[in-house]
C-alpha positions, -999 to 999 in steps of 0.1 A, spaced: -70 -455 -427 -43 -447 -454 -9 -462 -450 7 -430 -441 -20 -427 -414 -7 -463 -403 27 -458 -406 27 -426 -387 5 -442 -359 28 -473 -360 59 -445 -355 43 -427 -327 37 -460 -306 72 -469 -311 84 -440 -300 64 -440 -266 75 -476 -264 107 -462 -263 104 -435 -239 83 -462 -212 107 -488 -220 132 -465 -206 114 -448 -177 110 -490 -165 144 -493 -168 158 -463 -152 128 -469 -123 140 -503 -116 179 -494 -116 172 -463 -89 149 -486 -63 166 -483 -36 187 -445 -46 175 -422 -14 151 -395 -26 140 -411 -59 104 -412 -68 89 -435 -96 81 -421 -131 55 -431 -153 52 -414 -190 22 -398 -192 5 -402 -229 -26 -384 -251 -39 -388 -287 -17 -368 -310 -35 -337 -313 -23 -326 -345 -29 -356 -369 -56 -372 -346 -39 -407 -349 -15 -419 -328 0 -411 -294 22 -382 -280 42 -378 -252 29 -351 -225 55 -352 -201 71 -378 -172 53 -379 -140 68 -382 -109 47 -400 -81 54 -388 -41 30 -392 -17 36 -359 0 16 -372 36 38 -398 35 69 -377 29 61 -355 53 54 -381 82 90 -395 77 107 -366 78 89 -359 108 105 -391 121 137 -383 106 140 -352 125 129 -370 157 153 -398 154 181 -370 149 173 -350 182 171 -385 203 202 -401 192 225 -365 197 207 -360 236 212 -398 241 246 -397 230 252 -370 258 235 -387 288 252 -419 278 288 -397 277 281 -382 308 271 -418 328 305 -427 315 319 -397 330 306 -400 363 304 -435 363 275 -465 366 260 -477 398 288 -501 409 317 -489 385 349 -493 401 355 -457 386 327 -441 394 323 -411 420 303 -427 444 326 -459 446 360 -434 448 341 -419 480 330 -452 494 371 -460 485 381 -430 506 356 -439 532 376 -468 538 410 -459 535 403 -435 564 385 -467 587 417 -486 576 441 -457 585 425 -453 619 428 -492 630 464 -483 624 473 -446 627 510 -447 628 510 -467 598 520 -443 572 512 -465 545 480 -465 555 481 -429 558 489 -426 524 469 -446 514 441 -427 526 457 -398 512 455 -416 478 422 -421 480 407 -385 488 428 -373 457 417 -402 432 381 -387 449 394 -353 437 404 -361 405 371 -380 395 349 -352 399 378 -331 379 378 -356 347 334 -356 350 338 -319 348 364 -317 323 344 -341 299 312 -321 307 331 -293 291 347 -309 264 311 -321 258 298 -286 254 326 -275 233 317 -303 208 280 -290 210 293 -259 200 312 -269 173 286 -290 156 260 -260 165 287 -239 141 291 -266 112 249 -277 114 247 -232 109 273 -234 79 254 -269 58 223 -248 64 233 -224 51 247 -240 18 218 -259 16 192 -233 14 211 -215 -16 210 -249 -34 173 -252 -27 163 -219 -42 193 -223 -69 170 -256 -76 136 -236 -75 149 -216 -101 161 -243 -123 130 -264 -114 112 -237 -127 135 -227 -155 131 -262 -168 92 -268 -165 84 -236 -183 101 -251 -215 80 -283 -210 111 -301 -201 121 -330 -177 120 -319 -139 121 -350 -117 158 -354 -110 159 -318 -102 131 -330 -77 144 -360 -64 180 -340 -56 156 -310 -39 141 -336 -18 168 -351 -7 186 -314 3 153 -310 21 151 -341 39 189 -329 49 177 -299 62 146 -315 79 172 -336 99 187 -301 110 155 -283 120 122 -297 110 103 -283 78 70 -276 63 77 -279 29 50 -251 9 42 -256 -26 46 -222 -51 39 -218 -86 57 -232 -115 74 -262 -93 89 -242 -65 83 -246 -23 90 -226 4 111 -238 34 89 -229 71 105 -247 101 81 -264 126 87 -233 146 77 -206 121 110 -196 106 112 -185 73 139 -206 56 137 -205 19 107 -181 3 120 -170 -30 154 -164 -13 169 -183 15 177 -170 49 209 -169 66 219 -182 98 244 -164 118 265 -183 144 301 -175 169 321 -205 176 341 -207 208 375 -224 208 366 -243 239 333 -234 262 343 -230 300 315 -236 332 306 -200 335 305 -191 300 265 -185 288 248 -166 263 231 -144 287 265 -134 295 275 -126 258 307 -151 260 286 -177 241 271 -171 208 230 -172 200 216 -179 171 203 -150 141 181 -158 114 188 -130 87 203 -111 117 173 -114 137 186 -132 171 161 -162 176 151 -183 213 169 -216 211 156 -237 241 124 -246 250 91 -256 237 90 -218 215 120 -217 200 115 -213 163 142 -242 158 123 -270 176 133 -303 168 161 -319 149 199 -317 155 206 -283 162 179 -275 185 194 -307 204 232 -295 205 218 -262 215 196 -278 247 235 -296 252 255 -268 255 231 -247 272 207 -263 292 215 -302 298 254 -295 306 250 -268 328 225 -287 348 248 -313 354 278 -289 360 254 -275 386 251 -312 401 289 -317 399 295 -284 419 269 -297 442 287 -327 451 319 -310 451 306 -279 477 288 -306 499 328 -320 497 344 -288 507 317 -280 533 317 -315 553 359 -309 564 358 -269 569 328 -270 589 337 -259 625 349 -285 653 358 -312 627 395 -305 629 411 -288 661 437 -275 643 416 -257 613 419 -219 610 384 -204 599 385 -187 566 417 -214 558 414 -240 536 399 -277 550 409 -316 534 391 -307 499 397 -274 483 387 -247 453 417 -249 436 441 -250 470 417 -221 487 388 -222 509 355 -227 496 342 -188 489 310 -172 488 294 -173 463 308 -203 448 319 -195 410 306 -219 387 329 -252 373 339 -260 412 342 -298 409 367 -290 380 389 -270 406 384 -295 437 414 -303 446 432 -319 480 448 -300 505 487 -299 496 492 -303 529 486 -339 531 494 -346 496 534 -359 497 531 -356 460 529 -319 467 554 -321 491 530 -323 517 531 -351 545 500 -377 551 504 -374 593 484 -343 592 454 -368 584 459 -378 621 474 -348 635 459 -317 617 460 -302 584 478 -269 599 499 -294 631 534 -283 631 545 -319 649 534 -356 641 518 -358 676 511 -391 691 514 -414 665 483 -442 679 462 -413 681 429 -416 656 404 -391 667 413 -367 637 410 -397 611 373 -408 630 367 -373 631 371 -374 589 354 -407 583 323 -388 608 320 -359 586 315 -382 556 289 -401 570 269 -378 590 236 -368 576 237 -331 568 212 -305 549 235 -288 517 237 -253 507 220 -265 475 192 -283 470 202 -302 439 192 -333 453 166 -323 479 158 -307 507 168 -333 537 197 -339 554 219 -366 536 252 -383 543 285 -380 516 275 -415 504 236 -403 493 250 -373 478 270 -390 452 247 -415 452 222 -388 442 243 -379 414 248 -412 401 207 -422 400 195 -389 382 224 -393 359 213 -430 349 177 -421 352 183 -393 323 205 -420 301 175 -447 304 150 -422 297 170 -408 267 177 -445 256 139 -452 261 127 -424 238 160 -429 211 145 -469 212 108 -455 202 123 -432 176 142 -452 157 113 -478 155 89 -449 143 118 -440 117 117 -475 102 87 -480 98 82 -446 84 112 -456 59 88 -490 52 54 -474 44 72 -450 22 93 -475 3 62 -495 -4 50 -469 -20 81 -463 -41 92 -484 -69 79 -520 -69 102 -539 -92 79 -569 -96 52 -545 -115 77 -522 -131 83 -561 -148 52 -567 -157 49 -527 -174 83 -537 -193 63 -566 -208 36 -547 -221 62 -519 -233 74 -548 -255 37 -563 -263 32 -528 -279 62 -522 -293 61 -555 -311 25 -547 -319 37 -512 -339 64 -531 -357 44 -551 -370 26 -525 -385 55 -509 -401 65 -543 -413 23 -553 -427 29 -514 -440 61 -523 -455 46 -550 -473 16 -530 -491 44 -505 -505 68 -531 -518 37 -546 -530 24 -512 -551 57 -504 -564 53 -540 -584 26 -530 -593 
C-alpha cells in the first residue's frame, strides 16, 4: 500500500468515525423524544479507490408490527377514557346509590316529607316541607337533563375541533410525503422527516385508527380501520356543522345535527360499520348520538312514570282530567306523545309551590280546592304517598316490563347508570394496561443507552486507530523530505 493509499484510508475512517460518533450522540440525547427511532450509519468499501470506507446513508430502525400494535392501543385507550369520562359525568349527574343528591334519595326525601305531613296535616310547615321536597325532586331530574345536554354539546364541539386537526394533519402528512420523497431522491437524510410523520400519524391514529401503507420513494397512504381513504397521494377532507348548544330532540336524522363527509361523501358514524371505528371521534360521535339519548330516554322515563302516578284517575278528588296533576311538562299536563327532553321540563305544580305564589294546603285539600278544608284531614297527602309506592306497569319499558313502585323506577335509573360507569371503568382499566405495555415492548426496542455506550467506545477505538495512521504516515513523509 502506498502512503497516499494509507492516508486516504486513514481519512475515510475518520470521517465515518465522525458521522457514527455523532449518530451515538444524537441517539442517546433523543431516548426518550416521542416518535424517534434509532439510527445507525450504514457503511461500504469506497467504490471508487477500493480502500477505505464510505458513507451509504443513516438507517433508521422501527419495528413497524410493533408500531402498529401500539397504535392500536393508543387508539383504544383514547375511545375508553372519552366514553368513561361520560358514564362517570352522568353517575354524577344522577347521582350514586346512596348520594344524598341523587334522584332516587330526593324521591325517597319526598316520600317522607308527605308521611311526615300527614301525621300532622295542619302543620303548614310540614306542608311545605313536603312541598320542598317534590320540587328539589323536580329540580334533580332538571340539572341530570341539563348536564346530559351540556354533555352532548361538548361531544359536539370536540367532534368539530377532532374534524378541523384532521384535517390539518393530513395536509402535513402528504406535505411530508413529498418532502420525504424530495429528500431521498437526492440521497439525502430522511429520518427526522420520519420521526415527525410518525408522530402526526400516531396523532391521527388516536383520532380514528390507521393502516399505515407503504408507497414508493418513502411515502404511505393513510386507510382508517374502517376503510376510509385518508391520505393517498392527497389527503381527504372532513366536513363537519357545529351546533351552538345540542337540545333533547335535536338528531341527525332530523337534519338539526350535523353528520359526518369524507371529501363530501356523508359517512355512517355509529356502529360496528362505520368507516371511523375506534379512537376519539367515533367515541364523541356514539356520545352525542347514541349513549346520551339513551339516557335522556331513561330520564324522560322516570320523569313520565312521575307525571303519570298523580294525574292518574281517583288519586285526587279535586283533579280535572286533561288538567295538570302534582308533577308537570313545563306547568301543563303530561301530552301524548310525550316530546323528547321531558325530565328537563318537569316541573311542580304552581299551585302548591308558595314560591310561585301558590299555597302548600292544596297537598291536603286538592291541587284545584278553592278552600283549605278541614285542616286534620290527610287522605289527599296518603293518597300522594300511595301513588308513589304502589307497584304500577309504565308507558315505557325502559326498565322492564313489570309493574314497579316510584322507588324501583329511580332505583332502575340509578343501577343501569352505575352498571355502564363500572363497565366503562372496567374496559378504560384493561386499556390503559394494554397501552403501557405496548409503550414498554416498543421502548425496548428503541434506543438502549447502555449499548449506544459501548458503540461510542468503539467509534473512538477506530478513530484513534486511523489517527494513528495519519500520524505513522506523517512520520514516513517528514522522514523522506530529510532525506
Amino acid at each position: 500500500m502506498t502512503i497516499s493509499a494509507a492516508f486516504n484510508s486513514a481519512m475515510s475512517g475518520l470521517t465515518a468515525a465522525s458521522r457514527a460518533s455523532g449518530l451515538v450522540s444524537e441517539n442517546i440525547a433523543n431516548a426518550l423524544t416521542p416518535g424517534y427511532a434509532r439510527r445507525s450509519l450504514e457503511l461500504s468499501s469506497n467504490l471508487v479507490t477500493g480502500r477505505g470506507v464510505q458513507v451509504v446513508g443513516v438507517t433508521r430502525h422501527s419495528d413497524p408490527v410493533l408500531v402498529a400494535n401500539r397504535r392500536a392501543a393508543d387508539s383504544a385507550h383514547g375511545s375508553a377514557s372519552t366514553l368513561s369520562d361520560f358514564h362517570s359525568n352522568l353517575e354524577n349527574l344522577v347521582g350514586r346509590s346512596g348520594s344524598v343528591n341523587s334522584i332516587s334519595t330526593r324521591l325517597s326525601t319526598f316520600e317522607n316529607k308527605l308521611l311526615t305531613a300527614a301525621s300532622m296535616p295542619d302543620s303548614a310547615t310540614r306542608l311545605d316541607g313536603a312541598s320542598a321536597a317534590a320540587k328539589d325532586l323536580a329540580l334533580s331530574l332538571n340539572k341530570a337533563s341539563d348536564g346530559l345536554q351540556a354533555s352532548r354539546t361538548r361531544a359536539d364541539k370536540s367532534i368539530n375541533t377532532q374534524v378541523n386537526r384532521l384535517n390539518d394533519v393530513l395536509q402535513t402528512v402528504q406535505d411530508l410525503n413529498a418532502r420525504i420523497q424530495s429528500v431521498g431522491t437526492q440521497q439525502g437524510n430522511t429520518a427526522t422527516l420520519l420521526d415527525q410523520r410518525q408522530l402526526l400519524i400516531d396523532e391521527i391514529n388516536e383520532i380514528i385508527p390507521v393502516n399505515v401503507i407503504n408507497r414508493e420513494n418513502g411515502k404511505v397512504a393513510l386507510y382508517s380501520e374502517g376503510g376510509a381513504i385518508l391520505v393517498d397521494g392527497s389527503a381527504a377532507q372532513l366536513s363537519f356543522t357545529p351546533v351552538n348548544a345540542t337540545k333533547p330532540h335535536m338528531t341527525v336524522g332530523n337534519g338539526l345535527l350535523s353528520g359526518l363527509k369524507i371529501n363530501d361523501i356523508p359517512v355512517q358514524t355509529s356502529g360496528d360499520n362505520t368507516a371511523i371505528r375506534g379512537g376519539t371521534l367515533a367515541a364523541q360521535f356514539e356520545i352525542r348520538d347514541v349513549l346520551s339519548t339513551e339516557a335522556q330516554q331513561d330520564l324522560d322515563a322516570v320523569a313520565q312514570d312521575l307525571i303519570e302516578r298523580f294525574e292518574a284517575a281517583g288519586v285526587d278528588p279535586t283533579h280535572t282530567p286533561g288538567q295538570p296533576g302534582l308533577f308537570t311538562d313545563a306547568g301543563a299536563a303530561l301530552g301524548s306523545p310525550t316530546a323528547s327532553g321531558l325530565a328537563g321540563r318537569l316541573a311542580l305544580n304552581a299551585a302548591v309551590d308558595p314560591s310561585q305564589g301558590g299555597q302548600s294546603w292544596k297537598l291536603r285539600a286538592g291541587l284545584e280546592a278553592t278552600d283549605p278544608g278541614a285542616p286534620g284531614d290527610a287522605t289527599l297527602l296518603k293518597a300522594f304517598d300511595k301513588a308513589l309506592t304502589d307497584a304500577r306497569a309504565m308507558s315505557t319499558d325502559r326498565f322492564g316490563t313489570g309493574a314497579l313502585t316510584a322507588g324501583e323506577v329511580s332505583a332502575g335509573l340509578l343501577s343501569r347508570v352505575a352498571q355502564n360507569s363500572n363497565s366503562a371503568a372496567q374496559t378504560l382499566t384493561f386499556s390503559a394496561a394494554n397501552k403501557t405495555e405496548m409503550e414498554r415492548l416498543e421502548l425496548e426496542t428503541g434506543v438502549d443507552t447502555d449499548a449506544e455506550l459501548q458503540s461510542l467506545m468503539l467509534v473512538e477505538r477506530a478513530y484513534a486507530a486511523n489517527a494513528r495512521v495519519i500520524e505513522t504516515v506523517n512520520g514516513l513523509m517528514d522522514t523522506l523530505l530529510r532525506l
